[in-house]
N, C-alpha and C positions, 0 to 999 in steps of 0.2 A: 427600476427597482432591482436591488441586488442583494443574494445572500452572500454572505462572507464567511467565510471559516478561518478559525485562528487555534494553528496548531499547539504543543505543548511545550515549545521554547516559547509559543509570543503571549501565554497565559503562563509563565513558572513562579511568576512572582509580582507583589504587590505594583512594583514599577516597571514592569513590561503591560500588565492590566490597564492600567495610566496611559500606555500607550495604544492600546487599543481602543480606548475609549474615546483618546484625542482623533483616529479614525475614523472612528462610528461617526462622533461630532464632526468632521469636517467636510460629508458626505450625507444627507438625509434622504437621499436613494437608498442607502444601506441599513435596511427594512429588519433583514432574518441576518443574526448572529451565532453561528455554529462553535462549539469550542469545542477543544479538547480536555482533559487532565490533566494539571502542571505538569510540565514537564521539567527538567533540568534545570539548574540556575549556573551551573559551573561543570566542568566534566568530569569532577570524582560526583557529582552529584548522585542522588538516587529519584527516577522518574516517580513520581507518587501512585502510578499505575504496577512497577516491580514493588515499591513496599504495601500495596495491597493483596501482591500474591502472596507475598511475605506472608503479612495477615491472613491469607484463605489457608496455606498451606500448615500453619501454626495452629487453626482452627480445625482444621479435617483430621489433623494429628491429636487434638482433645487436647489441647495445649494450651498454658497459658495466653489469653490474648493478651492482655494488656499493655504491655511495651510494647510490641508492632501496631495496635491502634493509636496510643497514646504517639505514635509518631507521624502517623497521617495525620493527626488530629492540628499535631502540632504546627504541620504543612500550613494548613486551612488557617487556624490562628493569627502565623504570623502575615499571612496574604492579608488577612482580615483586618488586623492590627495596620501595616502598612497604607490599608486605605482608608483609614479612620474609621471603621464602622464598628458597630455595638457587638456586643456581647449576642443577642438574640440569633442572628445567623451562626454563630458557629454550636449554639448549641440548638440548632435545627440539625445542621452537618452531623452533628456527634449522634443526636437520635438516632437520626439514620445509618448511623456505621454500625453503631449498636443492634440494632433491626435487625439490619443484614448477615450478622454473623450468628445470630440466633435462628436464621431460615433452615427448612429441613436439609441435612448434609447429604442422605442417602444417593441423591444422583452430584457425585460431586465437580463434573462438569457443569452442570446449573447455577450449583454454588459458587464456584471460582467468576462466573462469567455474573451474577449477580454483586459478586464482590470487585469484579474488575469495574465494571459497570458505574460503580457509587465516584470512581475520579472525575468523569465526564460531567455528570448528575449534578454533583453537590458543587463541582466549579460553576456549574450554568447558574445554580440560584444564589453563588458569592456573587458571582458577576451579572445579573441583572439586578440585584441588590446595591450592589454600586454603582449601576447607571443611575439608577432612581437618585441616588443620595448627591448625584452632583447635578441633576437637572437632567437627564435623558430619561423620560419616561418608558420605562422596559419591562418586560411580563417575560418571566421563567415560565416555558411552556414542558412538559413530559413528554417524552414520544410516547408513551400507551394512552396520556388523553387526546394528544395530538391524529393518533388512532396510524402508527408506523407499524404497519400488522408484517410480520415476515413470515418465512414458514416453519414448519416444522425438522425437526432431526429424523433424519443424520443428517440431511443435506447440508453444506454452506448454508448461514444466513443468506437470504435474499428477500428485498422487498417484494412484497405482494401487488398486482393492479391495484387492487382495492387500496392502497396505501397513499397512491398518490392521491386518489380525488378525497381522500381524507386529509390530507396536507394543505390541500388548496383551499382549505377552509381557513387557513390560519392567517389570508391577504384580508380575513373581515377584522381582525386584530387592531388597532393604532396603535398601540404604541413598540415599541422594537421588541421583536421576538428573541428572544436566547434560551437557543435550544441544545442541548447534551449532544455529543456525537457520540460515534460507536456500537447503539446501539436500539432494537427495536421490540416486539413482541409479539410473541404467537397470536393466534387468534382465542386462545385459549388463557389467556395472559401470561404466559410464559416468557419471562427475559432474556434476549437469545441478543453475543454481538456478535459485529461483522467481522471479517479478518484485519490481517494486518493495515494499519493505516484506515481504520473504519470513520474514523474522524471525516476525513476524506468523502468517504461513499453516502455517508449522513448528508454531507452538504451538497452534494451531487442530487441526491433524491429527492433534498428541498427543493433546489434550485429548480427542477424540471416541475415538478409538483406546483410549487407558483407561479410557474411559468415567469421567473427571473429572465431582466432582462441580460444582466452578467452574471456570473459564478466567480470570487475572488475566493483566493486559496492562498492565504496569508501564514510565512513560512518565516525562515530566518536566511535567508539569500535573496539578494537583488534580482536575481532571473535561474534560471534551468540553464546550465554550462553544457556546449555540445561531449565534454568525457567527464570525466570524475577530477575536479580540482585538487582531490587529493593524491592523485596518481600522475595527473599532466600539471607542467606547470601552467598558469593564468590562462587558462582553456577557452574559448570566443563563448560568449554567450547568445544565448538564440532566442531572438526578437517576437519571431513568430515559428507555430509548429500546429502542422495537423494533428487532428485528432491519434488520424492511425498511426503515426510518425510518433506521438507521446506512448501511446498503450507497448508500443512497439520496446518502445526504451525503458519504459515502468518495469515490464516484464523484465528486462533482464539488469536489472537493478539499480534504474535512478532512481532514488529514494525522497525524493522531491512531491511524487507524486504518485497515488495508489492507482495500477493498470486496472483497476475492477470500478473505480471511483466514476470513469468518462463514459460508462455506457449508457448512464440514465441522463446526461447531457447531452451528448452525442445524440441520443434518439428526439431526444429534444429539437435541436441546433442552438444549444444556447453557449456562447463563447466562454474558456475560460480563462481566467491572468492570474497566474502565480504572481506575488509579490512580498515584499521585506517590511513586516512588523517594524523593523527598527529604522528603515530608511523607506517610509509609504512615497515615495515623493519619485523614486527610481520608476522606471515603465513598465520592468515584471518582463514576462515570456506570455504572450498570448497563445492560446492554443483552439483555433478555427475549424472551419471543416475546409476550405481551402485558403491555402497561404498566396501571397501576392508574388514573393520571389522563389525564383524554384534555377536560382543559376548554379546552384553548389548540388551535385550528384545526394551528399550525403550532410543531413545533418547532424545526425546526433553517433559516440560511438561508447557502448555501456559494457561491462563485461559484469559477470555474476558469478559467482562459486558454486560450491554446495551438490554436484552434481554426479551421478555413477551411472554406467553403462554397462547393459547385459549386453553377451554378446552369442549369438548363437549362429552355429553354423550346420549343415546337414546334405550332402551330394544330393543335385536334383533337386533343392528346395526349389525353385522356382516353375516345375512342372506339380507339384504337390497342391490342390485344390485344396480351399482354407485351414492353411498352414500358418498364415498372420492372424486372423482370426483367433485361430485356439492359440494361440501364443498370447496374444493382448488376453484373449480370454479366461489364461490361468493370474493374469497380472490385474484383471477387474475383480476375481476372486479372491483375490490377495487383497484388494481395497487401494492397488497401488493406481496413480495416473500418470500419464508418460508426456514428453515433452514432443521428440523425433524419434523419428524411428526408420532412418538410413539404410539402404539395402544392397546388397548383390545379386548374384545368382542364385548363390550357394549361403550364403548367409546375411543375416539381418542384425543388426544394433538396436536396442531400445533403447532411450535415455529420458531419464527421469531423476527429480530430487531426492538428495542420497539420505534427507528426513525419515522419509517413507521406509528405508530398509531396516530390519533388525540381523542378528545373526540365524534368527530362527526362519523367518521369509525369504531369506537368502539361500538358505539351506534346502528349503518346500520349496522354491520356487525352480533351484538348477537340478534337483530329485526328479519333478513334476514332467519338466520340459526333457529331460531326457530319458523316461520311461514313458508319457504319454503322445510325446513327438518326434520319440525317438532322434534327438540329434544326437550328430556324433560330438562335438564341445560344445559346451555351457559354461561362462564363468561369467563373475561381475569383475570390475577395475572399477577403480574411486579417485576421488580428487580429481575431477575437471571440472574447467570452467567454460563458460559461454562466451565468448565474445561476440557484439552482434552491432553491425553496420545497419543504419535505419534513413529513409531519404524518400522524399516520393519521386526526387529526380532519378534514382538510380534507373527507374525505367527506360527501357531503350539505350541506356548510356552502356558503350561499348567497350569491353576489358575493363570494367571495376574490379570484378572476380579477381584477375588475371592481377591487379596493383595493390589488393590487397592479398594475397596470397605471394607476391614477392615480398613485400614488406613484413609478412610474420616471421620469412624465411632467414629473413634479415640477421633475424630475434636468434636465429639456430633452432628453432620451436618446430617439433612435431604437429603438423594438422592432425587431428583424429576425426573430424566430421566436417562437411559444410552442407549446408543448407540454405537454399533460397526459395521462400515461400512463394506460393501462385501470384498473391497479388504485387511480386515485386518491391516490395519496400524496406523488405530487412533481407540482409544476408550475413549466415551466422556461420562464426566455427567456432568446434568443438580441441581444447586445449587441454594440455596440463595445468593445474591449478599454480605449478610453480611456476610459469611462464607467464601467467595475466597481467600483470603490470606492465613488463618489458613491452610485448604485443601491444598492450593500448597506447603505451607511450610513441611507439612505430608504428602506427596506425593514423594517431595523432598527424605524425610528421608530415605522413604520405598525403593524407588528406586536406589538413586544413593548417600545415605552419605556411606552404606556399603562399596559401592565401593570405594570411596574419603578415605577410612579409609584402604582399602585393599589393 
């Protein structure tokens, strides 16, 4: 038995649903159907997820709705239209959009996330409405009756225990479940979603909760590329990958797949396979707890943006008794979270998502640290990027460091950090944001064109 999720390219429209459906039909293991929110149909498109913030934001302003909903509306329509079905679903959909924006505004994160929320929602009941109408018997399930209890704020959404043995109710079901991704409920019934890529972590939750026998995570590419196909040219694609080998790369920005998504799998052991909505027929990227080939040091090489560096320095820092401590500790009071935190004697680097900073916690925070830490400099630097080498073979393999660090040098690129984690599997440097491309491209080279040529 398997759950399947199908993201917002392979649900954006009446004839990608078609093809999802021809999916579901060609597999009768494939039990639990997770979707997301249409997504795109073309790339000036607009995801139906951005034109309902459109809508929440038009709403919290006391502003005219009506053109921003009459255009989601419109979304749903022509899906609806496309797959022959009646009138009656889409004005269930409209009820519901209508509801939604009449909910109390006063906590208007609630509201945003109840209005994000209705893309996911109202796809799941087009589309088990259109199983039913060609022969696959299919039941639109809720996550609040399904009982996907999370917890409360501020924290991140996170599934609660209790969520799972409530999921595992839903193998007493027969006919195909299609379920909303994104998002869950307090225990209090509160509409709370998950982060980016929630879609993702919905069908992760399922998956473990049924105790599925695969996890398929239905995308718009034929497999997971060892770099970014849009920066390396026709980059090898990767057959198979560990668990820690994916989250490793998630993190720092394959977008293929959410790094928060594999842990309720993961804890599971249940396997999972990325594969292509538009070409089902391709083998996908399996992602195991152990892979069979482990001859290439390094499989996958990702780079990320978005990233700034405190840098603090102080004589004697490293004889000063919790001196990292109260440092991190002005930076948890801040609400900020940190990535690495690379050191010297005398001085230490934090680095963290340059999201998190404004001009005013920037200000509190190099104030802070240099009157209650007394260092002697303090300042932040912005624009770098991550670059980061991930492989379970890297272990014990001797000079990786040493061939990827000639090869950025290659590039003329400043190192500003490296890092290589306890358990061996990634090894990261810290870059100029204006050097990522060149580096991944030379990174590429060093690693795996040999082999593409061997």
């Amino acid at each position: 038995m398997k759950v399947s999720k199908f993201g917002g390219t392979s649900v954006a429209s009446a004839e990608q649903i078609k093809k999802v459906a021809s999916i579901v039909q060609s597999d009768p293991t494939r039990k639990f159907i997770v979707v997301s929110a249409p997504g795109k149909r073309f790339d000036s498109d607009k995801k139906v997820t951005d034109l309902l913030i459109d809508l929440a934001t038009v709403a919290l302003n006391n502003m005219e709705v009506e053109t921003q909903l009459q255009l989601v509306l419109d979304r749903y329509k022509e899906i609806a239209k496309g797959l022959g079905l009646e009138q009656p679903i889409c004005d269930v959909i409209e009820e519901d959009l209508r509801q939604r924006v009449l909910i109390d505004k006063s906590d208007k994160e609630f509201f945003i996330d109840n209005i994000k929320a209705s893309g996911e929602d109202n796809n799941a009941k087009l589309i088990s409405t259109y199983f039913t109408s060609i022969g696959l018997p299919a039941q639109y399930v809720s996550p609040k009756t399904a009982g996907l209890v999370v917890n409360n704020y501020p924290e991140r959404a996170l599934a609660l225990p209790e969520a799972y043995e409530n999921l595992s109710k839903l193998n007493d079901i027969n006919e195909i479940v299609v379920f909303p991704g994104f998002f869950g409920f307090t225990a209090d019934g509160l509409l709370r979603t998950f982060d980016r890529g929630g879609s993702d972590i919905t069908g992760s939750i399922l998956a473990a909760a049924v105790h599925a026998s695969l996890y398929e995570n239905f995308t718009d590419v034929d497999s997971v590329f060892c770099a970014n196909p849009r920066v390396v040219n026709d980059p090898m694609e990767i057959e198979e990958i560990t668990y820690r080998e994916m989250r490793e790369l998630s993190y720092a920005g394959f977008s293929v797949f959410h790094d928060e998504a594999l842990m309720p799998v993961y804890k599971a052991g249940i396997p999972v396979c990325i594969k292509n909505t538009n070409n089902p027929s391709a083998t996908g990227t399996k992602i195991v707890s152990i892979r069979k080939g482990k001859h290439r040091p390094i499989t996958g090489i990702s780079a990320d943006s978005g990233f700034s560096i405190l840098y603090v320095s102080k004589y004697l820092m490293n004889r000063e008794i919790g001196f990292g401590r109260k440092l991190l500790q002005i930076l948890e009071e801040e609400n900020i979270s940190y990535e690495h935190t690379p050191s010297g004697l005398d001085d230490i680097s934090v680095i963290f998502r340059s999201h998190q900073l404004t001009t005013e916690n920037e200000t509190r925070i190099i104030k802070r640290v240099k009157e209650e830490l007394h260092a002697e400099d303090v300042h932040f630097r912005h624009e770098f990027s991550m670059i980061v080498l991930v492989g379970e073979g890297m272990n014990n393999n001797t000079g990786l460091a040493a061939r990827a660090a000639t090869a950025i040098s290659r590039t003329g690129a400043n190192i500003e950090m490296i890092n290589q984690g306890s358990s061996e599997v990634s090894l990261s440097f810290g870059v100029h944001r204006s050097n990522e491309n060149k580096i991944l491209q030379e990174l590429y080279k060093e690693f795996f064109a040999a082999v593409t040529v061997g």
